[in-house]
C-alpha positions in Angstrom: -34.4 29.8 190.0 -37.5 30.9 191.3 -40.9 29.1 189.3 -44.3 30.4 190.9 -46.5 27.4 191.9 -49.7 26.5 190.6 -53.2 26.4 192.9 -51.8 29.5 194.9 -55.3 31.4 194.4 -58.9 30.5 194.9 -59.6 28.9 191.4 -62.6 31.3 190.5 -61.6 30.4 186.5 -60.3 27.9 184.3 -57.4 29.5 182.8 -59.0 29.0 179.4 -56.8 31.9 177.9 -53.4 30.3 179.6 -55.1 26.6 178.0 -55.5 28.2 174.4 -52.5 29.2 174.1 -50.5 26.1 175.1 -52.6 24.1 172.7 -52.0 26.7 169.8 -48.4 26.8 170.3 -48.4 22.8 170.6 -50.5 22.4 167.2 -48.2 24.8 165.2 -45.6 23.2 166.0 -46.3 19.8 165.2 -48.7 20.9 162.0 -46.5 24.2 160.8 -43.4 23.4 162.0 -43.1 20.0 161.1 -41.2 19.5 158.3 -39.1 22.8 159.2 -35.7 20.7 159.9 -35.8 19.3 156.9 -35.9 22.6 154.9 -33.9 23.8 156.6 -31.2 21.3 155.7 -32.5 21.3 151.8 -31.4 25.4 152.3 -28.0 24.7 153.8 -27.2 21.6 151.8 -27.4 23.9 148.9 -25.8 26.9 150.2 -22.5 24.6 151.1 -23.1 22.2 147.7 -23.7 25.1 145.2 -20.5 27.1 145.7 -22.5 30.1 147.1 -20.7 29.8 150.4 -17.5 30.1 149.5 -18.6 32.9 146.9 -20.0 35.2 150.0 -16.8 34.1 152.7 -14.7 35.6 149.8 -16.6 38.9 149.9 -17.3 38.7 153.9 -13.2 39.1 153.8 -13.5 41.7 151.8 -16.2 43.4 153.3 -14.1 43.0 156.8 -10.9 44.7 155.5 -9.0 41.3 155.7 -7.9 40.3 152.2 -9.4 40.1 148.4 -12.3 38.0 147.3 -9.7 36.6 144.8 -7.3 35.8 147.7 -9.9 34.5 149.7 -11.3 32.2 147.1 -7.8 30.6 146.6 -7.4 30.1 150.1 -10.8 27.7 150.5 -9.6 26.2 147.2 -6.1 25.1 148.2 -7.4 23.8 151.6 -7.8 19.9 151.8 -12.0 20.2 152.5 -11.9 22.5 149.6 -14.9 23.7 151.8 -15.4 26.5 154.6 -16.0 25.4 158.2 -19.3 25.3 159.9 -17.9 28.5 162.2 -17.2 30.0 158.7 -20.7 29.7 157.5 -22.2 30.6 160.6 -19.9 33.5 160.9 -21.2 34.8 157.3 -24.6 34.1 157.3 -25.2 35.8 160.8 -23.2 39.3 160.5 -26.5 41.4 159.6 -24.3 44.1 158.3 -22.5 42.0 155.7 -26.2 40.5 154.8 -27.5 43.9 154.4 -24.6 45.2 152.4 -25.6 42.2 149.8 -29.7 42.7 150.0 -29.3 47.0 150.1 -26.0 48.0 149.3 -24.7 45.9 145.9 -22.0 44.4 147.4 -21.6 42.2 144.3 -23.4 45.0 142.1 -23.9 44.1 138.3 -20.5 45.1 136.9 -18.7 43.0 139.2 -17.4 39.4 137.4 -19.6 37.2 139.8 -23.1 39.5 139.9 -25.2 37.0 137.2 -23.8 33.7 139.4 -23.9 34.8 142.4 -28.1 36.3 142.0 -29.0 33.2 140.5 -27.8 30.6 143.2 -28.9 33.9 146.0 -32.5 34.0 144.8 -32.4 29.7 144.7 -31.2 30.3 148.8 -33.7 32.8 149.6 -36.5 30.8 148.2 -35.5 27.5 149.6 -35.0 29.7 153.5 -38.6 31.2 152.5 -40.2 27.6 153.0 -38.3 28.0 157.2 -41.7 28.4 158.9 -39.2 30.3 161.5 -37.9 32.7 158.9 -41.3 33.4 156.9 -43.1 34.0 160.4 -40.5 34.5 162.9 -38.9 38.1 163.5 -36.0 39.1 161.9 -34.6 42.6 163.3 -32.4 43.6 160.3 -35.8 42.8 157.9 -38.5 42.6 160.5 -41.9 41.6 158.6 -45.3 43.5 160.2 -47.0 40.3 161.3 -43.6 38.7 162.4 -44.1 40.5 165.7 -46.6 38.9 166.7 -46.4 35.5 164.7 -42.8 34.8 166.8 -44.5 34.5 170.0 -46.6 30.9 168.4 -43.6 29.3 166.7 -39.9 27.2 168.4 -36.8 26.4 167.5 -37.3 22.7 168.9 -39.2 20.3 171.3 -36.8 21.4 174.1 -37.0 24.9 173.6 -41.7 24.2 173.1 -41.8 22.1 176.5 -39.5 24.5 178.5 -41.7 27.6 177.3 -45.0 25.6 178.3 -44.1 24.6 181.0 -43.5 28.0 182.5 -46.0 29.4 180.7 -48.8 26.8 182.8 -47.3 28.2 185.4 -47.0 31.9 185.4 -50.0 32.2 183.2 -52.1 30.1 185.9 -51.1 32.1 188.7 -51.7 35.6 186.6 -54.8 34.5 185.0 -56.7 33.2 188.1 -56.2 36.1 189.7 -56.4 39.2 187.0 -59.3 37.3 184.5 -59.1 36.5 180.8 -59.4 39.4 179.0 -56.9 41.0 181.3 -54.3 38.3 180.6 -54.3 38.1 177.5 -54.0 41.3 176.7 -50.9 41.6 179.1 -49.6 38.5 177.5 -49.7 40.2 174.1 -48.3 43.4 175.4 -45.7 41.6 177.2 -44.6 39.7 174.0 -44.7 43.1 171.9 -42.2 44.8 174.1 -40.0 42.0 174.6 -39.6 41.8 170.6 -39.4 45.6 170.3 -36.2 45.6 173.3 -34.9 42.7 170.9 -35.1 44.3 167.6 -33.5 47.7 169.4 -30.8 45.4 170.9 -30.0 43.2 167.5 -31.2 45.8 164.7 -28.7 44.1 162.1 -29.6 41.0 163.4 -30.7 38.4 160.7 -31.7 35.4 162.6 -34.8 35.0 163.5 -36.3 35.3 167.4 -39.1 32.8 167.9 -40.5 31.7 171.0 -43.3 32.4 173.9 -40.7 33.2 176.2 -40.5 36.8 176.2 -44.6 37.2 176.0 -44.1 34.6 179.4 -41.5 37.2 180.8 -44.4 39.8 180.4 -46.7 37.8 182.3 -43.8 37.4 185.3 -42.8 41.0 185.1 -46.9 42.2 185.5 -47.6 39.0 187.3 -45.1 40.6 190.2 -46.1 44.4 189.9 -49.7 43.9 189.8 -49.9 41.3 193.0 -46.9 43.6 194.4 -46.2 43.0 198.4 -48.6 39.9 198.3 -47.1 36.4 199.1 -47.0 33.9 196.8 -45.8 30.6 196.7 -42.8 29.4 194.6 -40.3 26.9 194.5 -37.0 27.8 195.0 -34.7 25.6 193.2 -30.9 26.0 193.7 -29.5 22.7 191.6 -28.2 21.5 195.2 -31.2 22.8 197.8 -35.1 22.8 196.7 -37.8 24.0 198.7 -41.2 25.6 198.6 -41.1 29.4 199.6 -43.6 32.0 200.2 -42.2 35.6 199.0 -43.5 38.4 197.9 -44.6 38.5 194.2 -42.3 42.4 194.0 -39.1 40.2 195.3 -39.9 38.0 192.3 -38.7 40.6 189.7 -35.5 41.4 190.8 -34.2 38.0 190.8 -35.7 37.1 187.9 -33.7 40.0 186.1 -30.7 39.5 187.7 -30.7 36.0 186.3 -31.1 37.0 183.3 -28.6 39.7 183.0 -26.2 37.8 184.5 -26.7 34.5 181.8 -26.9 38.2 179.3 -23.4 39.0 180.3 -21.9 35.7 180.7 -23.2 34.5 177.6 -23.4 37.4 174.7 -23.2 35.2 172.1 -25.5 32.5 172.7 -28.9 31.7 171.0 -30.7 32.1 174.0 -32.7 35.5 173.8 -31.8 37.0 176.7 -33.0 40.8 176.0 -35.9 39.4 175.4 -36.8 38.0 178.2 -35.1 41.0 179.8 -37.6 43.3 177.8 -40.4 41.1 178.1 -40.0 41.4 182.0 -39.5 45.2 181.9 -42.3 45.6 179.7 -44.4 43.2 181.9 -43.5 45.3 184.8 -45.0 48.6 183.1 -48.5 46.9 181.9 -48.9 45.7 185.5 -47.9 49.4 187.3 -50.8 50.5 184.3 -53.2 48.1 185.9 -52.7 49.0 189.0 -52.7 52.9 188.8 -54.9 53.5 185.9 -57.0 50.8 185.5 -58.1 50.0 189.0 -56.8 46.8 189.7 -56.9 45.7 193.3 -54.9 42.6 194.4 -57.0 42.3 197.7 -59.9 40.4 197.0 -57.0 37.8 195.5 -55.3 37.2 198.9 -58.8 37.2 200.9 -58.9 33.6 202.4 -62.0 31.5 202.9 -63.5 31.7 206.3 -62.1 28.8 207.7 -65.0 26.2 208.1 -63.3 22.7 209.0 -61.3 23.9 212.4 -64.9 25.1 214.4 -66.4 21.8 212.8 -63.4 20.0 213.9 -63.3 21.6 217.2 -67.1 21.0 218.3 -66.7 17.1 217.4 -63.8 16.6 219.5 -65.8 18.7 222.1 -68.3 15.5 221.3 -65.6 13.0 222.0 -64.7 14.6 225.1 -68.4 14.4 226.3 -68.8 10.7 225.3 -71.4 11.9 222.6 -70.6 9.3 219.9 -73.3 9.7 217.5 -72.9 13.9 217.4 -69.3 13.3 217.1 -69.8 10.8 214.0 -71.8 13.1 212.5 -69.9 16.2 212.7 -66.5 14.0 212.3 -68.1 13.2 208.4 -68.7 17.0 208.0 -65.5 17.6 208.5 -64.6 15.0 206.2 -66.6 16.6 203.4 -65.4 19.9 203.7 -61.4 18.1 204.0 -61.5 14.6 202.8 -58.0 14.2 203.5 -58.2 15.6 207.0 -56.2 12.9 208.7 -57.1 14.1 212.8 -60.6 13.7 211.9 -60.1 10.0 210.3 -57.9 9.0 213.0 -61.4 9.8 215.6 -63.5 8.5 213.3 -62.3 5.5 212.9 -61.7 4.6 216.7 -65.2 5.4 217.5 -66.4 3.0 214.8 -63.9 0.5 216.2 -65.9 0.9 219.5 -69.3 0.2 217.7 -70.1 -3.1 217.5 -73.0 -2.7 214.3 -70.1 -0.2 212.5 -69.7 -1.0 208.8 -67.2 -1.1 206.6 -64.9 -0.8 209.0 -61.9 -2.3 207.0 -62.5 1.0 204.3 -62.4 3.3 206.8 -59.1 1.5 207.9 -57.6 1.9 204.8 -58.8 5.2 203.9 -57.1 6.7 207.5 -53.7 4.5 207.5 -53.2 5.2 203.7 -54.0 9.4 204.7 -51.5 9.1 207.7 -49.1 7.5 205.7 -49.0 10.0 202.8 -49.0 12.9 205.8 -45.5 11.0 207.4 -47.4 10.8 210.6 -45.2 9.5 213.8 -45.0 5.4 213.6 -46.4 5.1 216.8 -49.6 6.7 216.0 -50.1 4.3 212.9 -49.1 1.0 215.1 -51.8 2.6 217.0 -54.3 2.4 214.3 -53.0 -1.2 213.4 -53.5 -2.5 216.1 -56.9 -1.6 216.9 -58.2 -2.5 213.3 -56.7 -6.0 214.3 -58.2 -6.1 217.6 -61.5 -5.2 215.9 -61.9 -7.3 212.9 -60.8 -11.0 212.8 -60.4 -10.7 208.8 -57.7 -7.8 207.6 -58.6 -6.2 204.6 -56.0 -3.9 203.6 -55.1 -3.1 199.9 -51.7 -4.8 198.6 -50.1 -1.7 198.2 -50.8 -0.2 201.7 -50.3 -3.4 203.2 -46.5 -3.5 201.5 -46.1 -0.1 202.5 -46.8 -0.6 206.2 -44.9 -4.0 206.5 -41.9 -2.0 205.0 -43.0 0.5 208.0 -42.9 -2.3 210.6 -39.6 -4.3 209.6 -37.8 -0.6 209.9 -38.9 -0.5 213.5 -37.8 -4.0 214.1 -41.3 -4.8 214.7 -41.4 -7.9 212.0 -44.2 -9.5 214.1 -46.5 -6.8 213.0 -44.9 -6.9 209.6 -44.9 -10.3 208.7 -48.5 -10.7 207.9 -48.7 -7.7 206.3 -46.1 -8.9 203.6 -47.6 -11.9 202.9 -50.9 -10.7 202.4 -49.5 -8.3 199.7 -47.1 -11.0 197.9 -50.7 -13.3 197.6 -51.9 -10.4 195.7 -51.7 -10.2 191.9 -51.8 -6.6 191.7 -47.6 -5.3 190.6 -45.8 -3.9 192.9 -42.3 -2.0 192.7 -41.1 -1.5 195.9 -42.0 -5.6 196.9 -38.4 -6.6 195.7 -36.6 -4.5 198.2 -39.1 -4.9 201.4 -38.0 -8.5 200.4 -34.4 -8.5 200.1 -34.8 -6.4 203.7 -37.0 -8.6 205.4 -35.3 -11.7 204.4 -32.1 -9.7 206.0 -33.9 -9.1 209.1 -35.0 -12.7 209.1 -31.3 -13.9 209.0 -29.8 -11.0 212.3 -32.4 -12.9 214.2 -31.6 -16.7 213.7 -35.2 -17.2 211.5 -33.4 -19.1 208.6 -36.3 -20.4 207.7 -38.3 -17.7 207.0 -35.0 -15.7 205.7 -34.9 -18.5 203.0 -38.3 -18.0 202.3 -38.0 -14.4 201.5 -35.2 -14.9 199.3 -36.8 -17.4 197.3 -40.1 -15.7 196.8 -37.9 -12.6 195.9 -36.0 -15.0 193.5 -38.9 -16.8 191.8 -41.4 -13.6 191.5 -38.6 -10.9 190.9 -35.5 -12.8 189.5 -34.7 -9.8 187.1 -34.9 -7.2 190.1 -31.2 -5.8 191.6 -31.9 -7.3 195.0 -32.7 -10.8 193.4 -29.3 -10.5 192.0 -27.5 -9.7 195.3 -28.9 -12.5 196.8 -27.8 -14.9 193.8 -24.4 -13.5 194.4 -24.7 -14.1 197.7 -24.7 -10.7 199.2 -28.1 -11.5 200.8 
């Protein structure tokens, strides 16, 4: 599956439209919606208890060709339930046909025997169903309801199925509505959702469960999301359940796959719940509102894909031409620019911080210390160029100040290279600290290892111990209890 990531555009907007509509959705469904599995089982429990079920799997038969209602009625009576199955039920309540032919046709018209019983305990069903927010609000093709079409778009069938259709609607509604504007996306979000429903109803017109869900309006905004941005790269991740990776494609690619996927779950799964034409729909119709945009109502993707003139490398570049010309104080200066502009920028920390190592009146050296190894850490940079770093803050100040965390996470750095001299230290600094931290129980167990292949018993004990006595429900405190240390 394909996902487009979020942050690909210059963030000229909140996405106060994509926002609104994730916090609607969340507060019908815990307001609205709440109590809606427990109707829904007050409506079964009486369908199955009241005798009604058995009364329509009789005429279902009938209606089918298969046998009599009378046969039919013996049958469930002779069987040891005495009851029909849960496929029964399912099977009779979701044939939209056989419903129709009771709501439209008279199926069990007034001179039949079981008319008068068979309204009364109907008309109890159908008012108990009418309190399903789902079924007063959601759209049911075989009795579709004029605000039902758009009403289904705001209400789920469960947590799952809410998250799932946030989620991807944060997503695609991020990367549409940065780029095309408010106004703009929510009006394709609408039309989206409107034309998924419509190539639902036309696909299920007998239908009479009801569709709810954002996920065909958040196909819309896919399908116009790749049209309208067209042969533009965009980022996604590609996630194949055994490979994941980030990917730049083009947003027209997007749509192809995207059907395909669905088609294929379509054809492999006709039957499920899952609304596949929907989606299918919602991306087709998604597709059309963005080839509108684009050829009648002037959009231009262009000014999306224009990038920022590119201000940090010529900053960068002049203050390493500083560094090269032994200019200290101009290459301080424009070293902090850069920093301003890229506060992350780790090349620019790394010369930064050696020059202040080299200035005897520097201060706060020890935060600029952090602030670099903790950047070069998070960037994986090569071990050698953080020893480097190390070992020059240590030359430099007498008194190491290093945060617990960082100082675990570079003694777990050092014992890996077999470099438990640097290491050392750095460990027991962080175990004097207060502050919890996770991954102290296995730079432990490993050090205390290390301690043991070269002859340090001593401090090998000591690592166990301390592992023992301020981790002793930890995994690795275990092994070494059991002697595996």
């Amino acid at each position: 599956m394909l996902f487009p990531v979020v942050g690909e555009f210059n963030r000229k907007y909140v996405p106060w439209v994509t926002l609104a509509l994730i916090i609607v959705n969340l507060a019908l469904f815990f307001t609205l919606q709440a109590d809606e599995g427990r109707s829904r089982r007050e409506a079964m429990q009486f369908y199955l208890e009241s005798g009604l079920a058995e009364i329509e799997y009789a005429y279902y038969r009938q209606f089918k060709g298969e046998e009599s209602v009378k046969s039919a009625l013996e049958r469930v009576e002779d069987s040891p339930e005495k009851s029909l199955a849960p496929a029964k039920v399912r099977e009779v309540l979701g044939d939209g046909r056989f419903r129709r032919a009771l709501r439209e046709d008279g199926l069990i018209g007034p001179g039949d025997p079981r008319h008068e019983e068979w309204t009364s305990l109907h008309e109890t069903f159908r008012d108990k169903r009418s309190r399903i927010v789902s079924r007063s609000y959601g759209l049911i093709p075989s009795q579709p309801r004029p605000w039902s079409w758009l009403t289904h778009m705001f209400l789920h069938g469960g947590l799952g199925h809410l998250l799932g259709n946030m989620l991807f609607l944060w997503l695609a509604g991020y990367v549409l509505e940065s780029g095309v504007g408010h106004l703009r996306f929510a009006g394709i979000y609408l039309g989206g959702g409107l034309l998924a429903a419509a190539v639902f109803w036309a696909c299920n017109r007998f239908a009479p469960v009801p569709l709810v869900g954002a996920s065909g309006a958040i196909s819309g905004a896919m399908g116009a999301m790749s049209v309208m941005y067209g042969l533009y790269r965009i980022k996604v991740f590609l996630n194949l359940g055994f490979f994941f990776h980030y990917v730049s494609l083009p947003a027209l690619a997007l749509l192809p796959v995207w059907l395909g996927k669905e088609g294929y779950h379509l054809l492999r799964s006709p039957e499920s719940s899952v609304a596949f034409t929907a989606h299918i729909g919602g991306l087709l119709g998604g597709a059309m509102i963005g080839w509108i945009n684009r050829r009648y109502l002037g959009f231009d993707p262009a000014p999306l894909f224009e990038r920022e003139p590119d201000r940090v490398g010529p900053e960068l570049e002049k203050a390493m031409a500083a560094v090269r010309d032994l200019d200290s104080s101009a290459a301080k200066t424009r070293l902090r620019q850069v920093l301003e502009m890229d506060p992350g920028n780790s090349v620019a920390l790394k010369q930064l911080f050696f020059l202040e190592a080299q200035d005897p009146e520097a201060k706060d050296l020890s935060g600029l210390a952090n602030r670099t190894l903790r950047t070069m850490l998070g960037e994986g940079e090569p071990y050698r160029e953080l020893e480097r770093v190390y070992a020059e803050y240590c030359h430099r100040e007498r008194r190491i100040v290093l945060e617990p965390e960082l100082a675990l996470r570079l003694a777990a750095l050092f014992e890996r290279a077999d470099r438990t001299d640097l290491g050392e230290p750095l460990l027991v600094r962080a175990m004097k600290s207060s502050v919890p931290l996770q991954d102290a129980p296995g730079v432990l167990y490993r050090y205390g290892g290390r301690f043991r292949e070269k002859g340090m018993e001593r401090k090998s004990r000591a690592c166990f111990r301390t592992l023992q006595q301020r981790f002793p429900d930890s995994m690795e405190a275990g092994m070494v209890q059991d002697g595996e240390g």
